[in-house]
Structure formats: C-alpha cells, structure tokens
C-alpha positions in Angstrom: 106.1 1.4 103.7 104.3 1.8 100.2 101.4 3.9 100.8 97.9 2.6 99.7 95.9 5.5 97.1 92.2 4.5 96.6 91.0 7.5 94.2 87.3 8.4 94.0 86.4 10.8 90.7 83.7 13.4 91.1 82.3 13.6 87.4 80.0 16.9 87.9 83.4 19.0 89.0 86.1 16.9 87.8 87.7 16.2 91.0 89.5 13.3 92.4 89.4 13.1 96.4 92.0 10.4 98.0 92.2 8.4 100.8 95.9 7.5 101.5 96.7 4.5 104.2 98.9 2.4 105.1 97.7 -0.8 105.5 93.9 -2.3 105.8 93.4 -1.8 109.7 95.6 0.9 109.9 95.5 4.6 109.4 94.4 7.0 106.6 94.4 10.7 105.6 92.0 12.2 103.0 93.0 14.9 100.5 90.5 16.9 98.4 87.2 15.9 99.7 84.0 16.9 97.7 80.8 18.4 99.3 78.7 18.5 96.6 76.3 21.5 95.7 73.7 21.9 93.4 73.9 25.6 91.9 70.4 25.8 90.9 69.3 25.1 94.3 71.7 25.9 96.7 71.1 22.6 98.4 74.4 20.9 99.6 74.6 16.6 100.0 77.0 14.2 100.8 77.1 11.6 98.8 81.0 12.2 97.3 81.9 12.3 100.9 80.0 9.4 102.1 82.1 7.0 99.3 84.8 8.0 101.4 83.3 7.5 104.9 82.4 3.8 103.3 85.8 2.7 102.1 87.6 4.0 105.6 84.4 1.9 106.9 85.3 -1.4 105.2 89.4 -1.3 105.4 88.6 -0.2 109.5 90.7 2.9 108.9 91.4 5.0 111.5 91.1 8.5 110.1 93.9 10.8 111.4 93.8 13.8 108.7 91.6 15.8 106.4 94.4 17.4 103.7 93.3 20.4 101.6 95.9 21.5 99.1 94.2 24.5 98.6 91.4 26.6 99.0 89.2 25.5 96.0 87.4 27.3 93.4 86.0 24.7 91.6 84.6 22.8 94.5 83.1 22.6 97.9 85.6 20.5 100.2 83.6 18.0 102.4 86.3 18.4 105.3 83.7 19.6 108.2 81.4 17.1 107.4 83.8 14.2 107.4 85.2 15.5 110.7 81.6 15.5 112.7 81.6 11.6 110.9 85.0 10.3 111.3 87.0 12.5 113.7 90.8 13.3 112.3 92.1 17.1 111.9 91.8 19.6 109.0 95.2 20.6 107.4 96.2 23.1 104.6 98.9 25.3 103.9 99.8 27.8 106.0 99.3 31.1 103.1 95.6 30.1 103.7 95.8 33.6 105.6 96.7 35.7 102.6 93.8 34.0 100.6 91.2 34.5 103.4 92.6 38.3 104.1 91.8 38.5 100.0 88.6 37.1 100.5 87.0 38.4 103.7 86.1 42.2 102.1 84.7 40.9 98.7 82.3 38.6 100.3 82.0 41.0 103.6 82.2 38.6 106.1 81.4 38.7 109.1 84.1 40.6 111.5 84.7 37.6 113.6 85.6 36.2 111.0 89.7 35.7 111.1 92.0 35.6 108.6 94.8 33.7 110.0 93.8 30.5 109.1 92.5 29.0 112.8 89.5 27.7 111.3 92.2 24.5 110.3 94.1 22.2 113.0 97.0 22.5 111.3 98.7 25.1 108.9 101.7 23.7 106.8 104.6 25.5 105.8 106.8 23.9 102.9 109.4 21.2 104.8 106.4 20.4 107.2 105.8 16.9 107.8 102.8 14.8 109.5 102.5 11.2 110.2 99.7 8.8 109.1 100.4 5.7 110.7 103.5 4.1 109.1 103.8 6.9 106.5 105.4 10.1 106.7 103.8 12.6 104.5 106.1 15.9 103.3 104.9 18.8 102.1 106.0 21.0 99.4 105.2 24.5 98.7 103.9 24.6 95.2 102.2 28.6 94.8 101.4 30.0 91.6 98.0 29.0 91.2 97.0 30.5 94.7 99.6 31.6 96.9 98.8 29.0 99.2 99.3 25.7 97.5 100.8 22.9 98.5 101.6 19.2 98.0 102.4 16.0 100.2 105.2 13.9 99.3 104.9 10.4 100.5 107.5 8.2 98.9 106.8 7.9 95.4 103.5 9.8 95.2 102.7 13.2 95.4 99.6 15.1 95.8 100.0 18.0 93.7 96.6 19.8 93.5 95.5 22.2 90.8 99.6 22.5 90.1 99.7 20.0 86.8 96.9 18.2 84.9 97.3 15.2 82.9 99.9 16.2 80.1 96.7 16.7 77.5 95.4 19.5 79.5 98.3 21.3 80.6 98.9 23.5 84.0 96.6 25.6 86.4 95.0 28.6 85.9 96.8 32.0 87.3 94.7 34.4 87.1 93.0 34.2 91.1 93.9 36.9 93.5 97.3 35.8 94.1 98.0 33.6 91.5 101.2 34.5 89.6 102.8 32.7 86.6 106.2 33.0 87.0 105.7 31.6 90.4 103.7 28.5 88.9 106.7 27.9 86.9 109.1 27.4 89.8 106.6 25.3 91.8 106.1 22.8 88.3 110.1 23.0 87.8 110.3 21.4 91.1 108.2 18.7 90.4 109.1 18.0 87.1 113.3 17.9 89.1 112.0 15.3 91.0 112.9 11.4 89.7 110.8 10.3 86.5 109.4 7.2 87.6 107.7 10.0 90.8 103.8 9.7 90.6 101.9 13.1 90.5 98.1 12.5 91.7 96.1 15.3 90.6 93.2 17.4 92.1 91.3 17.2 88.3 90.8 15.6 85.2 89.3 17.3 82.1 89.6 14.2 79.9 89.4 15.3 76.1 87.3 13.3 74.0 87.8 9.9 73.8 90.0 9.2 76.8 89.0 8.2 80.0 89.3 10.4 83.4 92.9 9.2 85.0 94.1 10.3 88.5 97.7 10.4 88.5 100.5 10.9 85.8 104.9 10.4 86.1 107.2 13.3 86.0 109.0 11.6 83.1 105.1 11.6 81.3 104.7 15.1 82.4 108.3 16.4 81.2 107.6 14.5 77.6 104.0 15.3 76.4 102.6 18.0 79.2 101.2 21.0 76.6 101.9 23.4 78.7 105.4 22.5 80.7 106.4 19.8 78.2 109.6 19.5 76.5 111.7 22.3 78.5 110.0 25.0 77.8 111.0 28.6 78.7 109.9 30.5 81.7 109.4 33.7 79.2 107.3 31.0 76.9 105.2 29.0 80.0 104.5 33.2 81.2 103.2 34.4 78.0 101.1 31.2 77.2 99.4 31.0 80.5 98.7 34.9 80.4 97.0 34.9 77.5 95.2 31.2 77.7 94.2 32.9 81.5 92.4 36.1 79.6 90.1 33.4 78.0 88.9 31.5 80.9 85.1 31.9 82.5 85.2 32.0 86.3 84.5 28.4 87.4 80.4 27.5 88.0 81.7 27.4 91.7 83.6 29.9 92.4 81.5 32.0 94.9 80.5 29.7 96.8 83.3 27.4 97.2 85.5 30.3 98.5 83.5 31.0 101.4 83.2 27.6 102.1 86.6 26.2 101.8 88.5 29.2 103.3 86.2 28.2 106.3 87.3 25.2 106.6 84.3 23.4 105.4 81.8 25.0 107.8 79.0 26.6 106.4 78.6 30.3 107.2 76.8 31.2 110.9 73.2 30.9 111.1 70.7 33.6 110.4 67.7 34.3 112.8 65.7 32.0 110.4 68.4 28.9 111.3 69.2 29.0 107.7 72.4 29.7 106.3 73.3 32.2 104.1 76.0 32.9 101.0 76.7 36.1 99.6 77.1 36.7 95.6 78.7 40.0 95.1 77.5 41.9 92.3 79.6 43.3 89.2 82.8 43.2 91.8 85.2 39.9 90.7 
C-alpha cells in the first residue's frame, strides 16, 4: 500500500512535521512534531501540534506512533503533548542514550534523570521495523549529524531528518556533541545508493530567496544539484567543506531549551515547589 504524507511547515523554525497513514479511517504515525516556544517569554503553545491533532481528527485516524528522528536542536518536539491528546507511543533511535549521557552534566539534571533512553516507548536500532496499519515502516541508521539519527523507510518515501536539505541548501550541520563528518557522509551515501525516483522528506527548509518552502526532494535531484553532496563528490572534499562551513555557524535560537526538552521525550522538566517549571541556561560552557 502507497502511504499517504500530509506535510505541515512550521515558518518560525523551518520545520516540517508529517502525518503518515494509510488510508482515511485507518491508521497514522507522526514524525517531527513542533511544540512551539516563544524565546522571549519562555511560554510554550500548541498550536503547530493542534494542526496535527485536526487533520488525524477529520481522516478519523487512529494514531499509533509519535516518530522523532532525532533529538532536536532547532525545535521543541510536541510528542508528550500529542500523547496526553491522541494516545500512540513515542519512538526514536536507540543512540538517544549517548546524546542524553552528553547532555545530562551540562544542563545538571536532575539524578533521576536516566540516560538510557526510557523516557521513549520504543528505541530503534538501524533494520528495526514498526507497523502503522497497512504500512510497514524501516528504519535506517543515518548518524553524523548526531550520533543518533535515524530515518523510516516506507516504500518510496523516506524520512530523513536533519540528514539532507533541499539540494540549494546542502547537508546538516556536524559540529553537536557527537556529530562527526565523515560519518555524515556514509549515512548521505546511503541515501543517495538508494533508487532515483526514492523521495527524501526532510525535517527543514531554509528556502533561499525567491523559492518557496518544499518538503521532500528525489535522490536523483539530490545526486544532481545538492551543494553539498552533489555531483560525486569526495569524502576528503564533503569533510573539509562541512568543517569549515561548521566553524561559521551560530548555535540555533533553540538550542538550550530544545535539548532538555526533546531528550525527555517531550515532557517538560519536574515541577519546582512554586508548580512551575524550570530550564537551565548554562553560562559561558557550550
């Protein structure tokens, strides 16, 4: 069966979320989900996430996963909130433990906090597979821009995260705790083997000037006119380019507090006395 992809784009982060079914009536799985977050305020709301909960709403979509292909930095992922409103289980990959055991000092967490990734239902290692209704969903192992990437394979289509962008913007960042360039090369090698006609739905879009925000690109698009991965380049080449185009690149607006959200699963940290929740920003550390 041909899986159904109903994109939703997140303009403020440049984010597309996914809901994946198989037929109206059926059964659906959402990847990337947006919690959105107001840095000035520190006031989180829903209203990505409730698009989501609308469509699944009007197809009468069972919800049976909420799919994170990584732990974000660029974004808060809506995952908890969508389970209290829809039900389904949480899924990333199953390295979420190394990026958690990065994480847990610099933000000093608290100790019952664990770093072996139980705050997710389900931890997948590269060959995994999970059903959603009439699909079956595989997942790839795609590190290099975290150790703990990963993709889902169903059919045609794959969901490939922060791996690729849209072939005028090039290939993921490196430079996280973790991240590693030479591995990003083998993880876009193994896309770019698959057939040409393969879809690659992306995490982002950072649309130059004068072109619309697009979700997904082909591997034949990809090998052709990607900037970064384009045209067979080397893995010497693809190394030094992404090292150096790494040492000029801000932290994201997000970073600190999408970490210690999304490495939670979505749950916000435990209440203080107050009732309140609380993030940390570390100071003159990252």
């Amino acid at each position: 069966m041909q899986a159904r992809i109903e994109p939703f784009f997140d303009p403020v982060t440049g984010t597309y979320s996914y809901v994946v079914y198989d037929q109206p009536a059926g059964h659906a799985a959402i990847i990337d989900p947006v919690l959105d977050y107001d840095p000035k305020s520190g006031r989180t709301s829903t209203g990505n996430a409730q698009r989501l909960v609308d469509f699944i709403n009007a197809q009468q979509l069972q919800l049976e996963w909420i799919l994170e292909t990584h732990a974000h930095a660029d974004h808060l992922t809506a995952a908890a909130w969508l389970k209290q409103q829809l039900g389904g289980r949480t899924g990333i990959g199953c390295h979420i433990d190394t990026v958690q055991r990065v994480f847990k000092p610099i933000f000093q967490l608290e100790d019952e906090f664990a770093t072996d990734g139980r705050q997710f239902d389900q931890l997948f290692a590269d060959g995994d597979s999970l059903r959603v209704g009439e699909l079956l969903l595989n997942v790839i192992a795609l590190p290099g821009h975290t150790p703990a990437d990963i993709g889902y394979q169903v059919g045609d289509d794959v969901f490939i995260g922060d791996t690729l962008f849209q072939p005028d913007v090039g290939s993921a960042r490196c430079d996280f705790p973790g991240g590693d360039a030479a591995t990003l090369y083998q993880s876009v090698q193994r896309l770019l083997s698959l057939p040409d006609h393969t879809r690659l739905w992306l995490c982002h879009d950072y649309p130059p000037a004068g072109r619309e925000p697009a979700p997904c690109s082909t591997v034949a698009q990809q090998k052709a006119a990607n900037i970064h991965v384009g045209r067979g380049i080397s893995a010497a080449d693809f190394i030094a380019l992404r090292r150096a185009r790494d040492a000029t690149l801000a932290a994201p607006v997000l970073l600190l507090p999408s970490i210690q959200i999304n490495i939670r699963a979505g749950t916000l940290p435990p209440l203080a006395a107050n009732g309140h929740a609380y993030l940390k920003i570390p100071l003159n550390l990252l």
